[in-house]
N, C-alpha and C positions, 0 to 999 in steps of 0.2 A: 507328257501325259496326253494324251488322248481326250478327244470333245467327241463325246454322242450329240447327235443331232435328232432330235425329237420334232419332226415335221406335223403341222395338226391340218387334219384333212381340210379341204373345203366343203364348206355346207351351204352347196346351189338353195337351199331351202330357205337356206339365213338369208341369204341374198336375195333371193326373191321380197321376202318379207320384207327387208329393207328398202327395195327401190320399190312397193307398193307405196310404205308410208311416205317418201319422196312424192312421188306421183300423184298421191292423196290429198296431198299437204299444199300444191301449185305454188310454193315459196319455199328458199330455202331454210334447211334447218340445221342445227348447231349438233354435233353427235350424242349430247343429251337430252335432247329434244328426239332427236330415231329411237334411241334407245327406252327413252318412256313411253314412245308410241306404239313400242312392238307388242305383241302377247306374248312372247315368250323374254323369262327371266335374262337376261344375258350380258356378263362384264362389261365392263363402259369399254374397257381394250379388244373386245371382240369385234363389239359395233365397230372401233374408229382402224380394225384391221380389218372389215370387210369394207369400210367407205372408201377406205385407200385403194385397197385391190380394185374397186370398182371402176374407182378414178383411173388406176393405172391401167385400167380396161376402156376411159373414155370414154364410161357412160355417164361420169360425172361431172362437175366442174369445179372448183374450191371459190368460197368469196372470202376476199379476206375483214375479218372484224379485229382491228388492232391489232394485237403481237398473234392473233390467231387465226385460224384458215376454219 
């Protein structure tokens, strides 16, 4: 059987908004802490799939808090 592959675009725009509230914030924050901070509505799994991308872009760094990053 066959797997379609549903790729979701990226949204340079989400991304921006995201590394403002970073930037804003001059500490780090926890991806429910971005995600309240943003104006626009958006899955807690969005957020922590553009944090990632961005990391794996190296514009971010992870800290780790217990069993979590």
């Amino acid at each position: 059987m066959e797997r379609a592959v549903v790729a979701m675009a990226r949204d340079p725009a989400l991304e921006t908004a995201v590394m403002d509230v970073l930037w804003d914030s001059h500490t780090h924050l926890s991806p429910a802490e971005v995600r309240k901070q943003l104006n626009v509505e958006r899955a807690y799994t969005t957020v922590m799939t553009v944090l990632v991308r961005l990391w794996n872009k190296g514009l971010l760094e992870r800290v780790k808090q217990g069993k979590t990053f």
